[in-house]
Steps between C-alpha positions, in 0.01 A plus 500: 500500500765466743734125581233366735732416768732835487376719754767804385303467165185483611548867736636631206209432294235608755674847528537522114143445431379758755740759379370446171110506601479163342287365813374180313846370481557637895164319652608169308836546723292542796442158732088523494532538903788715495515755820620883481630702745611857455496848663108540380405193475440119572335290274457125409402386115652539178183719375512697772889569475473553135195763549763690723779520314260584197372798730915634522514417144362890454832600648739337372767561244736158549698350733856516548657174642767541693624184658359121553569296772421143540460226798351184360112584446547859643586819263598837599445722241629883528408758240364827452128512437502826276204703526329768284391689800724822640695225721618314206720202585383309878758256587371161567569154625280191443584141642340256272415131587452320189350150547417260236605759216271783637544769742334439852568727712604892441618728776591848421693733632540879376574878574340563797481867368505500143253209478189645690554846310460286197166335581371784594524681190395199324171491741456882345523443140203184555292762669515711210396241287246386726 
């Protein structure tokens, strides 16, 4: 477990833990009220969250960080979320606000191209296992 109070630490965690599937260690990062906001989504609740990053778990190879940035409780984190679909790598940006040593709030940011080509070949391969 991250230094409680170390913000940088704690974003690095969170994005270690989904990019190795281990989503037991990512939900106990997660604020239990934590909000999400990306280009598919908004959500509120760490099960919730979890359950949707579980869901682009089927896609995903690792992720590549690229650079942190930090402002007091706020994280920037910039990395390459590296897919096993034909689009491969989707640059991505998520500002984190960790409070009380979990993250509360997510919002994502990501190839407006690359990123919808992505889920939508993900959305194919559950419909074949449907």
């Amino acid at each position: 477990m991250p230094e409680r109070n170390d913000p940088r630490a704690i974003a690095l965690a969170y994005l270690d833990a989904v990019g190795r599937k281990d989503y037991q260690a990512f939900e106990g990062l997660l604020a239990p009220d934590v909000t999400f906001k990306g280009p598919a989504a908004t959500l509120s609740g760490a099960p919730d969250v979890a359950a949707a990053y579980r869901r682009l778990g089927a896609m995903l190879l690792h992720n590549d960080l690229q650079k942190a940035f930090v402002d007091g409780k706020d994280v920037c984190l910039i990395y390459d979320f590296v897919t096993d679909t034909s689009v491969g790598a989707v640059p991505t940006m998520e500002w984190l606000t960790i409070e009380d040593g979990r993250v509360s709030a997510i919002r994502i940011l990501t190839d407006h191209i690359r990123w919808p080509t992505a889920l939508q070949e993900l959305g194919r391969r559950a419909q074949k296992t449907s």
